[in-house]
C-alpha positions in Angstrom: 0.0 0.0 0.0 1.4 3.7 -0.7 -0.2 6.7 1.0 0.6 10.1 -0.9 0.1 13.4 1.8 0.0 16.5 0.0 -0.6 19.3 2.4 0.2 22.8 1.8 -0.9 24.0 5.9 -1.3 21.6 8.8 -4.6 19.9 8.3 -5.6 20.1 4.9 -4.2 18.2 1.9 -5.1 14.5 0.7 -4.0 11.5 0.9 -4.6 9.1 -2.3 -4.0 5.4 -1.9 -4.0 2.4 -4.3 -2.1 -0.5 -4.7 1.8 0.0 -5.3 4.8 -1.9 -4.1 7.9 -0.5 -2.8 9.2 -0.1 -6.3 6.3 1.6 -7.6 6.1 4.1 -4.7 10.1 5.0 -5.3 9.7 5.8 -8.9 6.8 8.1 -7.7 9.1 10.0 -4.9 11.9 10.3 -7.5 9.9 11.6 -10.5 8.7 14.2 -7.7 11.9 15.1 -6.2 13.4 15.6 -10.2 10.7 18.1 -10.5 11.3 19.4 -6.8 14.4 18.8 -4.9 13.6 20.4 -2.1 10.2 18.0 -1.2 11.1 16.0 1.6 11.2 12.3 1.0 12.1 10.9 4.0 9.5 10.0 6.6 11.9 10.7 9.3 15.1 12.9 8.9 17.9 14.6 10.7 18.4 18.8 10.0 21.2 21.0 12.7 21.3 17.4 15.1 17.4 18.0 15.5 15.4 15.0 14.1 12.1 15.6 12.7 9.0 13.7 11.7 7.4 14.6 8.8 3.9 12.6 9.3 4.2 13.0 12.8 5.4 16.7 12.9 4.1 18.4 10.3 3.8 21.8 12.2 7.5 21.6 13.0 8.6 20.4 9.3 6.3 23.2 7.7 7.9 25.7 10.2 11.6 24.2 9.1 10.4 24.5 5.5 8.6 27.8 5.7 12.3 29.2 7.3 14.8 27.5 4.9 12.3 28.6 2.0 12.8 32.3 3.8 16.8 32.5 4.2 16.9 31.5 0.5 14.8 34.5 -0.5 12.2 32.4 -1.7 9.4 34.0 0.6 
């Protein structure tokens, strides 16, 4: 099974599932990744010795997100 979360603010988005093995599910994070490489496709990661959640934590990954996005004069 492969669960797809798309959320732009903490509570809304969608989540899409169907049948796709492990394979399937990579090919889908990589062609999204190519198109944006800085969509986080880990479920759990590691940023300035802090680890974060991103299922789990979404406020604190949006906030991380939401920062980075800022410093790079992306705002």
């Amino acid at each position: 099974m492969f669960a797809f979360h798309n959320s732009k603010k903490p509570g809304e988005g969608y989540i899409a599932k169907d049948q796709c093995d492990a394979k399937c599910g990579q090919e889908i994070v990589d062609a999204l990744v190519s198109r944006n490489p800085f969509i986080i496709s880990a479920h759990r990661f590691i940023y300035e010795g802090r680890q974060y959640d991103a299922l789990l934590g979404q406020p604190e990954v949006i906030a991380l997100h939401n920062r980075l996005k800022q410093q790079r004069g992306q705002a």
